[in-house]
N, C-alpha and C positions, 0 to 999 in steps of 0.2 A: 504493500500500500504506500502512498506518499499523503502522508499528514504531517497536514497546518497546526500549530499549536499558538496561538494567540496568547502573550503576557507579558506585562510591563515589568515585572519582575522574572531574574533571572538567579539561581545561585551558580558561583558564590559570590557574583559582583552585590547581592540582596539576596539576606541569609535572613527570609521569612517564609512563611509557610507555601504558598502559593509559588515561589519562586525554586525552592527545592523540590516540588511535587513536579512542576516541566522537567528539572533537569532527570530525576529519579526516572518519570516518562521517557523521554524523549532518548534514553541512555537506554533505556531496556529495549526500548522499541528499534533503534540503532542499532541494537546484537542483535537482534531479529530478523536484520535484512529490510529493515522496511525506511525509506526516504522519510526524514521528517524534517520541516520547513520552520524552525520557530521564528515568529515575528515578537520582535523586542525594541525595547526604545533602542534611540542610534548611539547612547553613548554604552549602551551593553553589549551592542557590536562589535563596536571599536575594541572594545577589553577585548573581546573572544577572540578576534581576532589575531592578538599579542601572545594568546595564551596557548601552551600545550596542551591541554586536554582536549583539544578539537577531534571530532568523528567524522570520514569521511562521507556518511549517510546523513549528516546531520547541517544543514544551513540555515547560519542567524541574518537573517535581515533586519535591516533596522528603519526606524519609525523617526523623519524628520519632522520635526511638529515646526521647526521653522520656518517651511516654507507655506504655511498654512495659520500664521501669525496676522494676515491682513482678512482673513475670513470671520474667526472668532474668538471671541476676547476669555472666552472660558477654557482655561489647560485643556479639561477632561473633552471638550467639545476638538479641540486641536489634533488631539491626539487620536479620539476613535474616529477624524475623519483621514486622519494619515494612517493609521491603519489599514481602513479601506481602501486607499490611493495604492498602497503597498500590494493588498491581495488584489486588487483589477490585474497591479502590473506582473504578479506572480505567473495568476491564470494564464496568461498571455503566451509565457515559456515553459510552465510544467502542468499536466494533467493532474489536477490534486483531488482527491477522493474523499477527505475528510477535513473541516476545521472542526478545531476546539477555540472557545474561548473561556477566559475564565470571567469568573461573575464581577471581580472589584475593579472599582475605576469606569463602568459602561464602556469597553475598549470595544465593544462588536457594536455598540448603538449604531454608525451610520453604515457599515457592514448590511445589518438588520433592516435597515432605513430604505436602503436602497435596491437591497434584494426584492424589499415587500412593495415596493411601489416601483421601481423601476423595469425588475428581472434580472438586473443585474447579480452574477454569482450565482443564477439560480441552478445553474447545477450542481451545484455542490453542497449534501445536507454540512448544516450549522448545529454547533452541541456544543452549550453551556454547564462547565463544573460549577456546582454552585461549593465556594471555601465559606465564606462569611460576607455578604451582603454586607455595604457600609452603613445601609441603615439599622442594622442589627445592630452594628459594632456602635453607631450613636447612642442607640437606645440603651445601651447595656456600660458605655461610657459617659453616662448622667448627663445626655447632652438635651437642653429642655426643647432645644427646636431639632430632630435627630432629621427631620427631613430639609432636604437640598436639594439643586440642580442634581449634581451628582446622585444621588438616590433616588431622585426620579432615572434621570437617564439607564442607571442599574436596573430599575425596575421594570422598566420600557423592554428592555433588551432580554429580560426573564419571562417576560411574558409573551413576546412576540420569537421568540428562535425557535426554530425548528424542533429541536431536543433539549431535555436538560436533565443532568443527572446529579444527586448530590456526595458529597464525602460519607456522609453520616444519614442515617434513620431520622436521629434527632435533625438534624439541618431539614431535610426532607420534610418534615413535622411544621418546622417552622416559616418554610416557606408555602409550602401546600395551605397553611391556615392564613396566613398574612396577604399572600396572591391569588390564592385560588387556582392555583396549578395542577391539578391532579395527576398527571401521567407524568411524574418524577421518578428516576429509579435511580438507586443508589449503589457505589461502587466507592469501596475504600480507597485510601492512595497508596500508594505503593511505597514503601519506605526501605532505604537501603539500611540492612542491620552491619553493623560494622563489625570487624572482627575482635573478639573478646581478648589480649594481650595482654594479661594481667602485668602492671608494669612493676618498676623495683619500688619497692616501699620511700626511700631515699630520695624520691621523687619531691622535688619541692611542693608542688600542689597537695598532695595526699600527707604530709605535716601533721595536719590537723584534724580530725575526726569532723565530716562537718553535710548539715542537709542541703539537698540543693535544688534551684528555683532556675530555670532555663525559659525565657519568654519576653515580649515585648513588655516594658514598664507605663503599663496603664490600669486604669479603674475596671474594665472588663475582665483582666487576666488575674483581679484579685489579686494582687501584689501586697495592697492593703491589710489583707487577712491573713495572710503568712505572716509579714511584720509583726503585729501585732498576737500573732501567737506566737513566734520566736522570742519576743521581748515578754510576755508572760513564764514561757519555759526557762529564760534564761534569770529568770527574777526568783522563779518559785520553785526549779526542779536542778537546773545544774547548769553551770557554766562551762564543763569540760565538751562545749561543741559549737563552730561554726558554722554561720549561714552564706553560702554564694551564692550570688544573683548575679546571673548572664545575661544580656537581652539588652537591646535598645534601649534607651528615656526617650521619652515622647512629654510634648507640652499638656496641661490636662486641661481638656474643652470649660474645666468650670474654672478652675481659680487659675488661668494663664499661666502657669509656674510651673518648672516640670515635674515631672512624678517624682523622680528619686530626690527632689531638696524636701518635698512633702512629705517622704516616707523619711528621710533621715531625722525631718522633728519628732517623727513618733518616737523614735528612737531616744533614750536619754543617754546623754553622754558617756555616762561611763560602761555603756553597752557597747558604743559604735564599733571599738575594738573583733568585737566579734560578726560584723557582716564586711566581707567583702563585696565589691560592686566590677563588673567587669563590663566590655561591650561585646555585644555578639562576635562569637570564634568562629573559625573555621569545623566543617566535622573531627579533622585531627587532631586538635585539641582539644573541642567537645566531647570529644568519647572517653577522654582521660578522668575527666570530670565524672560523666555520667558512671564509667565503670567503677569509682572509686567512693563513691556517694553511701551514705547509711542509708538515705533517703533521699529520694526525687521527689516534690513534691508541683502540682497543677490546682493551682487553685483559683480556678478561673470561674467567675460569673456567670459566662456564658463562652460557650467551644463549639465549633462548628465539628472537630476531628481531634486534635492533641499530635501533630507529625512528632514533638519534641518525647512526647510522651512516649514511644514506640520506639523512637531512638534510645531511651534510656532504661527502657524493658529491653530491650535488644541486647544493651550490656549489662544485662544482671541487675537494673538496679531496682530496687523493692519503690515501688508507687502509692504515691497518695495521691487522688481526685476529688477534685469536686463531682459531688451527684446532681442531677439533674441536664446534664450537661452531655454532650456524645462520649465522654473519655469514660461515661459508664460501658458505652458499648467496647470502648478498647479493653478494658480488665473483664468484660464480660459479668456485667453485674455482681462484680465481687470476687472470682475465680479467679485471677489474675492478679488482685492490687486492693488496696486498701481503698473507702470511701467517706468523704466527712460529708454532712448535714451544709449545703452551697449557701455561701455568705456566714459560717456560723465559725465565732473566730476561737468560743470555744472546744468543741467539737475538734476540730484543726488540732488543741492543744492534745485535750484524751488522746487521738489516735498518733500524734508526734510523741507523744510520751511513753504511747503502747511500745513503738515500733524501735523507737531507742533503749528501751528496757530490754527488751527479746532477741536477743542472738538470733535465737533458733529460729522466728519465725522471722526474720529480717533474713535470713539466707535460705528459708522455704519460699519466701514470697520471688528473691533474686532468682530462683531456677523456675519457677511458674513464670515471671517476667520473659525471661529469655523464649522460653516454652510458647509463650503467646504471641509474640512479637515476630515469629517465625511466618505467623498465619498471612502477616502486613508484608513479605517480603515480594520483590519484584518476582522472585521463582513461581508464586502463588499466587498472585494475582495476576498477571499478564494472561495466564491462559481467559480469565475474564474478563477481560481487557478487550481483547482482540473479538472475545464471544458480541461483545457490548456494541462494539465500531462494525463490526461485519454486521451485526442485524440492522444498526440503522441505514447503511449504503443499502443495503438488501429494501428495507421497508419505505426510503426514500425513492426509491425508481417509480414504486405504485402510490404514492403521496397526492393527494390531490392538492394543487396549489391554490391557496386562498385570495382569489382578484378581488377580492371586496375590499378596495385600500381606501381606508376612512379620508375623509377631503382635505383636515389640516395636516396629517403625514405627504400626502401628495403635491401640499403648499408649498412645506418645507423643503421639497426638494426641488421645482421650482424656483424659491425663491433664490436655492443656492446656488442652481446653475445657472442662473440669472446674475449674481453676484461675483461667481467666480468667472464667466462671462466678461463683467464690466471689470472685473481686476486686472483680465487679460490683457483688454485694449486699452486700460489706461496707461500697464505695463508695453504696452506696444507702440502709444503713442510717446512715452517719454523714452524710451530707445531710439525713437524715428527724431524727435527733439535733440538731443544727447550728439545722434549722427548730426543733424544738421549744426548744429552746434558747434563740433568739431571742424565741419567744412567752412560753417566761418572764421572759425580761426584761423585755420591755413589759410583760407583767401586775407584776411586780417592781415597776417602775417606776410604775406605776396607782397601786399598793397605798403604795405609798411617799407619792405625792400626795395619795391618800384619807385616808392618816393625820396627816400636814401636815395637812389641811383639818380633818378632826378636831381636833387637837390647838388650831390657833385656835378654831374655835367655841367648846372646854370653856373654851379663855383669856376670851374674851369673854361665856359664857354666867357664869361666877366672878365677870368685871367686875360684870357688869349686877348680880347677886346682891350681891355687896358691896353694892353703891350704894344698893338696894334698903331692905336692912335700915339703912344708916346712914342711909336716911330715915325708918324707921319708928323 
């Protein structure tokens, strides 16, 4: 097959969830023999380009959103129409059988737009992974207005694509009740489990006995509630252990300040000692982490999936999650990993205290981890994978296409080729200005010399004249 993989994020240039799930894809699918096309911003290009780990089944195109800066003033509107400007010009040179795109950012909205009113692209079915909708991630990061351009445009694009499949049950749940989508099916991500190398103790990192928090620093991912139960345990149970937190800071949509100066006040000074603060790693030094951890803890609000979570069962390490959340489905309601009461910062505390008391059951849960994390592995899901992409090529040949394109989608596109139209010639007349421009300068410049040349000869036609007469 030759598939498109549509995403703004790439790892390791963007070491977040959405951007590890392409490269995981697009890397199995690569040993597979099958062509896959990923469209990525231009400056993810440019890295890949530099880099050795390149495949030769595998080509990054990149996404100028600069050329497309006199159309629209909104990033996210820049960007999913250079997207599309990219797949016209793909179609052109390769038979492509499948796009994906993913949900965050509306990167397929004019993709979407223009298939459904135009035709264009129409041969090729569209499939949206749904990771975490940003309207989700509003609402679950206390944002009081959680809808936007951007969330509309996400939501556009969810509802009008062809296909859409999610990470998770739960994600599935949430969009089915929130959009009314009903024909969702869900397919996990493929996660690469790393290899278990237990390293030398000696090892600077593993120094210290210590739990560990791996995730973006915001109000969704509960960062909060960890804090705040680590600074309980280390008040009221024992101080022989530290907390590391990996992951990005992010500004927090409510009080402008970012996360970790917020989380450092919870903190009282003569704690701080024991939390390390890092920024996101690479996997090879993520796994050093993860394999060496008492505890991994996910304490997140709301999860679409947990990629990190799976990574750190991968190398043995015993899990805590929040309930309610999909990372139930990754421990398997309990079989696999430990669960606290979501939001409850006591709860968090009991089962941190369980889990550090018990040897025993802290290195039954590290082999149950490993054990389940197997299930997530590229080996085992690709055969579903492929089941998923083959039926919808299959079921999109007999698709009926929907020509009932509502009047303001058909406006908008209209208005924009009307617009990009009048960019053209405005562009064309100030090139044809520019040239002429230039021609009077050289003629300028001519005329300029011609009258220099002038002005000597009158000097020397005066000479001669003088001389002339004061001979006669």
């Amino acid at each position: 097959m030759n598939i498109c993989l549509v995403s703004r994020e790439l790892y390791p240039f963007q070491k977040a969830g959405i951007g590890v799930y392409v490269y995981n894809l697009s890397k199995t699918l690569a040993q597979h023999g099958h062509r896959v096309f990923i469209v990525t911003s231009k400056d993810n290009q440019t890295k890949y380009s530099c880099t050795e780990f390149g495949d030769q089944n595998i080509t990054v195109l990149g996404v100028d959103v600069f050329s497309e800066l006199r159309l629209f003033e909104e990033f996210n509107f820049m960007y999913s129409y250079g997207v599309y400007c990219v797949l016209v010009k793909l179609i052109e040179e390769v038979t492509i059988d499948i796009i994906e795109f993913a949900d965050y950012f509306g990167e397929s909205f004019f993709s979407v737009l223009y298939k459904k009113v135009t035709g264009k692209l129409l041969g090729i079915p569209f499939v949206m992974k749904l990771h975490t909708p940003t309207f989700e991630c509003n609402v679950h990061n206390g944002l009081l207005e959680p809808a936007n351009v951007m969330t509309q445009q996400e939501d556009f694009a969810i509802q009008k694509i062809d296909y859409v499949y999610a990470i998770s049950d739960f994600m599935k749940y949430t969009i089915e009740t929130r959009l009314q989508r009903d024909d969702i099916e869900v397919l996990y991500n493929m996660i690469e489990i790393f290899r278990d190398n237990r390293m030398d103790k000696s090892d600077e990192i593993i120094k210290d006995r210590y739990v560990l928090y791996v995730g973006r620093l915001e109000d969704r991912k509960g960062i909060d509630i960890l804090i705040k139960a680590a600074v309980k345990l280390l008040n009221s149970v024992t101080k022989n252990i530290k907390f590391i937190i990996i992951g990005k800071d992010v500004i927090s949509g409510k009080s402008y300040k970012t996360v970790k100066s917020e989380m450092i006040e919870i903190i009282p000074d003569s704690l701080q000692p024991y939390f390390e603060w890092k920024d996101p790693l690479g996997h090879d030094e993520l796994k050093k982490y993860y394999q060496n951890a008492l505890v991994s803890v996910f304490p997140s609000r709301f999860e679409g999936f947990g990629n990190v979570c799976v990574e750190a069962m991968g190398m043995g390490s015993p899990v805590i999650v929040a309930n309610k959340t999909a990372m139930i489905e990754i421990i398997d309601d309990g079989k696999f990993g430990i669960s606290f009461e979501n939001g409850c910062v006591d709860d968090l505390f009991e089962k941190l205290v369980h889990i550090l008391n018990n040897e025993e059951d802290r290195l039954k849960l590290g082999e149950l981890a490993k054990e389940r994390a197997v299930y997530f592995s590229p080996i085992n899901l690709y055969p579903e994978q492929m089941k998923f992409y083959n039926k919808i090529v299959e079921d999109y040949r007999t698709k009926e296409v929907d020509k009932n394109n509502p009047i303001l989608e058909a406006v908008i596109i209209e208005n924009l080729n009307k617009i990009q139209t009048l960019i053209q010639e405005n562009q064309r007349i100030s090139d044809s200005w520019e040239e002429i421009a230039n021609v009077n300068e050289m003629h300028v410049n001519e005329i300029k010399a011609l009258n220099s040349e002038c002005n000597r000869i009158i000097v020397e036609w005066e000479s001669v004249v003088h001389t002339v007469k004061k001979e006669t």
